[in-house]
C-alpha positions in Angstrom: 76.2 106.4 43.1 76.7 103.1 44.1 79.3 99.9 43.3 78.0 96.5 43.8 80.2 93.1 44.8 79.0 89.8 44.7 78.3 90.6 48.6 78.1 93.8 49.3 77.4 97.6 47.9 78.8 100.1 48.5 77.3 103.9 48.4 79.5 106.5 47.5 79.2 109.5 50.7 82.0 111.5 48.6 84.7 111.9 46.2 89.0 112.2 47.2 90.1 112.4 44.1 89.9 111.9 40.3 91.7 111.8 36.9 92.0 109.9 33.8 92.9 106.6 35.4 91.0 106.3 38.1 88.5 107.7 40.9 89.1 107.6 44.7 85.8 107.7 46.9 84.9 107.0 50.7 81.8 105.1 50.8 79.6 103.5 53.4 78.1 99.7 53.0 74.5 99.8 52.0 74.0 96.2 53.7 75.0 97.3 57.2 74.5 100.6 59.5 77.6 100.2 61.8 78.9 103.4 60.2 81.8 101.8 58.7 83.6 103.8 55.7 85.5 102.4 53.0 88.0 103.7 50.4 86.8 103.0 47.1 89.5 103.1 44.1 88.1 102.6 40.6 89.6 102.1 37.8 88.2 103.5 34.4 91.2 102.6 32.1 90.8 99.2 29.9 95.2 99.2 29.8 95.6 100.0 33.6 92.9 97.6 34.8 95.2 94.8 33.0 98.0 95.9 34.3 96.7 96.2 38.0 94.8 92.7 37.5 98.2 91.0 36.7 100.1 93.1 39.8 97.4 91.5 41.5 97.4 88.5 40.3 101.1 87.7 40.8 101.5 89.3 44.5 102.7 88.0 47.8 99.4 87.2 50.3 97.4 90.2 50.8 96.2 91.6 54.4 92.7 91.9 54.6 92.9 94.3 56.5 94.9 96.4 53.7 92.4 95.0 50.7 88.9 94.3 51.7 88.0 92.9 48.1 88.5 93.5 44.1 85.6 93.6 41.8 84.9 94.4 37.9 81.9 96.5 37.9 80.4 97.1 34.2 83.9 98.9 32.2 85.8 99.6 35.7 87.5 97.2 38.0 87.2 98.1 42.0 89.4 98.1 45.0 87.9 98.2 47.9 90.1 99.5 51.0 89.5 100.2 55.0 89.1 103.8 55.4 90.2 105.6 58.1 91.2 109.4 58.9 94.1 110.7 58.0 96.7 111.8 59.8 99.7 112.4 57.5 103.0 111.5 59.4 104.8 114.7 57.6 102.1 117.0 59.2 101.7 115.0 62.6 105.3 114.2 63.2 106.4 116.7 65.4 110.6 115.7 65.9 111.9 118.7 68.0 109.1 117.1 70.7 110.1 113.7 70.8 112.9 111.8 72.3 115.0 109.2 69.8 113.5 106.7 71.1 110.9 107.4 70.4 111.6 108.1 67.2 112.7 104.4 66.9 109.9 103.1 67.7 108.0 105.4 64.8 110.2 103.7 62.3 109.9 99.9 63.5 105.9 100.9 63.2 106.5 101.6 59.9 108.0 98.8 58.6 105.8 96.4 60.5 103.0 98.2 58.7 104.7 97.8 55.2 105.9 94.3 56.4 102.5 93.0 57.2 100.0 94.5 54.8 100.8 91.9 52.1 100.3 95.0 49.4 102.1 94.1 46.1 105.1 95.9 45.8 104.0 98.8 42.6 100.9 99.7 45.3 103.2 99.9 48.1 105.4 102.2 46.0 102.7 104.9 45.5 102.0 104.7 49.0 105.0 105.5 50.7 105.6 108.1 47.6 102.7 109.7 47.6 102.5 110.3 51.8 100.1 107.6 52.5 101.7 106.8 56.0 99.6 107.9 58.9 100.8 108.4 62.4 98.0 107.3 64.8 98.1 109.1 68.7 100.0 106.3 70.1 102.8 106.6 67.3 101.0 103.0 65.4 101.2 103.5 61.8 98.5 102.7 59.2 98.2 103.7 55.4 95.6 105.8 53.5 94.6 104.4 50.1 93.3 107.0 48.0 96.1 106.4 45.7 96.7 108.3 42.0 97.4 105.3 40.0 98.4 107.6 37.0 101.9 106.4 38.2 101.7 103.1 38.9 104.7 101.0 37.7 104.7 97.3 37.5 108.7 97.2 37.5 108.5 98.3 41.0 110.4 95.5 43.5 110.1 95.6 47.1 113.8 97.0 46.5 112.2 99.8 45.3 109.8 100.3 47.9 112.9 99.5 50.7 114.9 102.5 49.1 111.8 104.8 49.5 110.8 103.8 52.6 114.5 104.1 53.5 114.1 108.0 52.9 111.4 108.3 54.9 112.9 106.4 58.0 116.1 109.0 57.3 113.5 111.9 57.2 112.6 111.6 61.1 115.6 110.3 62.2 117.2 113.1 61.2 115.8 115.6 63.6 117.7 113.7 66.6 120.9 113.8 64.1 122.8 116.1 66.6 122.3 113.4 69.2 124.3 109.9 69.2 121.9 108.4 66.7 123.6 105.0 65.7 120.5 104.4 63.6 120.7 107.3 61.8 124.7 107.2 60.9 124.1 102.9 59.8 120.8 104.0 57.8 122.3 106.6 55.9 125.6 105.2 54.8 123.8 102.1 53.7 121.1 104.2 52.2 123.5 106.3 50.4 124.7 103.0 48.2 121.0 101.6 47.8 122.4 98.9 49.8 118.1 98.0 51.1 116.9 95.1 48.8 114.1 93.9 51.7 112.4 95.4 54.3 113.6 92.8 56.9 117.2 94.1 56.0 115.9 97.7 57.2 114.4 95.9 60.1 117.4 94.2 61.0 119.7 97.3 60.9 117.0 99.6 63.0 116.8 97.1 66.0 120.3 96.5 65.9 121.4 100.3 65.7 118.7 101.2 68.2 119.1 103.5 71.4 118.8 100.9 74.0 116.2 101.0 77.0 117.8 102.9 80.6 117.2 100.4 82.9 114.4 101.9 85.3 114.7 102.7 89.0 113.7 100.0 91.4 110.5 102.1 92.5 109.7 102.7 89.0 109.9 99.3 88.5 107.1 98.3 91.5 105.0 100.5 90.6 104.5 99.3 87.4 104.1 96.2 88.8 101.0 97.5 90.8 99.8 99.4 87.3 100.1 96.1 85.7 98.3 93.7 88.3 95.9 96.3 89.9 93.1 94.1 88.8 94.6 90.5 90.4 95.7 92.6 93.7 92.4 94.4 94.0 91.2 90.9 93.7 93.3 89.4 96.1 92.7 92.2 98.7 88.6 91.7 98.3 89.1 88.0 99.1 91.8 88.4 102.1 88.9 91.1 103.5 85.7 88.9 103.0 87.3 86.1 104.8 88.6 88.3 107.7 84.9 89.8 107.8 83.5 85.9 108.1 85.8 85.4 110.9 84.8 88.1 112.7 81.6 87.7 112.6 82.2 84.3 113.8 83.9 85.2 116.8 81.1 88.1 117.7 78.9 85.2 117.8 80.9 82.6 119.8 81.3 85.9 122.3 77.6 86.3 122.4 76.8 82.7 122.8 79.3 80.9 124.8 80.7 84.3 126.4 84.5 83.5 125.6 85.6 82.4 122.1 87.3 79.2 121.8 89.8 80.1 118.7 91.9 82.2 121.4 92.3 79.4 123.7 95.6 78.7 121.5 97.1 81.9 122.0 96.4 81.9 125.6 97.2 79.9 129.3 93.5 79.3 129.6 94.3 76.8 132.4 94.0 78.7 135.7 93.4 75.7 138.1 93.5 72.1 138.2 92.2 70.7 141.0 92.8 72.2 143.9 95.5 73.9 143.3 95.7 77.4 141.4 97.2 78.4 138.8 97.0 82.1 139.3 100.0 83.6 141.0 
């Protein structure tokens, strides 16, 4: 099976998920062989399709790199998303092995994802509701899109989606709740009152709450200075011994030639008589 844009189209390699509303399927481009897969969601229900058209329609800017493109194709309407593979953050978040920090810093990757990816709010709901959130290896954060739009509300406000993604910022949290965990204890009373109308006020409150930085050691501190420049200090070093190897060289030959070699005249008493008297004692 296969869904054609205006540009591109796109060959169904298999199927995620399907109900009345829509379909979810990962496809490839049939236009290009870089291996690239996509997420396909199509829509197959003439009230929904409205619906998602005017969500659409009346969003904030959308990421590309969250929505590729939208197309009708014959009775459906396509969404065409990046696809990449999934790594749930409620299976790959392992709490109990990471520091609080860390944990932190999970969070803020969150809502930078959420912040950036210009989704209109009703999709972002079903996202963070349905465990769309992926933990990448080095703790980044990126969503999966093979979303059931069976619930998909138009009322839904980034207040809303704020709330929900509160919970979820509470969830992991929580496992360094036995630690002093400032962020926790401000997220949770504020959560508590639904007090999260924007996801820069969550932001706000994480940075401010968070478990600041030890300062490192001195040593620590030079050698990741020498991590961080070993490129411009290897450079440095090649240079300093190429022009040491030139001036040897140079001297070997002045030896050979002259049998003394003048450049050490200036750290020497090379006057030994003048006249006729000597120098030499």
């Amino acid at each position: 099976m296969t869904y054609s844009s205006r540009n591109t189209s796109y060959k169904i390699v298999s199927t995620v998920l399907s109900s009345e509303i829509n379909d979810c399927y990962i496809a490839v481009s049939e236009e290009t062989e870089d291996g690239r897969e996509y997420t396909l969601v199509v829509l197959k229900e003439h009230e929904s399709i409205r619906t998602l058209m005017e969500i659409l329609s009346g969003s904030r800017t959308i990421s590309d790199s969250a929505l590729i493109e939208s197309f009708t194709y014959g009775q459906s309407y396509v969404m065409v998303f990046p696809y990449r593979q999934k790594r749930p953050l409620d299976t790959f978040f392992v709490g109990d092995a990471y520091t609080l920090t860390r944990c932190e810093d999970i969070c803020t990757n969150i809502l930078l994802s959420c912040i950036s990816s210009g989704l209109p709010y009703p999709l972002m709901y079903l996202i963070l509701d349905q465990g769309h959130v992926n933990l990448a290896k080095d703790d980044s954060v990126y969503f999966s899109y093979d979303l059931d739009l069976c619930r998909l509300d138009r009322t839904k406000t980034e207040r809303d989606c704020a709330v929900r993604c509160a919970d979820i910022l509470l969830n992991i949290l929580a496992s360094k709740s036995e630690q002093k965990n400032i962020s926790y204890e401000l997220l949770s009373k504020k959560s508590a009152n639904n007090s999260y109308s924007h996801f820069t006020e969550l932001y706000r409150d994480l940075r401010i709450a968070a478990t600041p930085v030890k300062k490192r050691s001195i040593i620590v501190r030079i050698k990741s200075f020498f991590y961080r420049n070993a490129d411009n200090l290897f450079g440095i070093l090649f240079w300093i011994c190429l022009i040491l190897a030139v001036v040897a060289l140079v001297m070997l030959f002045t030896h050979l030639v002259w049998g003394d070699i003048p450049f050490l005249r200036l750290f020497f008493n090379s006057f030994k008589k003048i006249g006729t008297e000597s120098l030499v004692q």
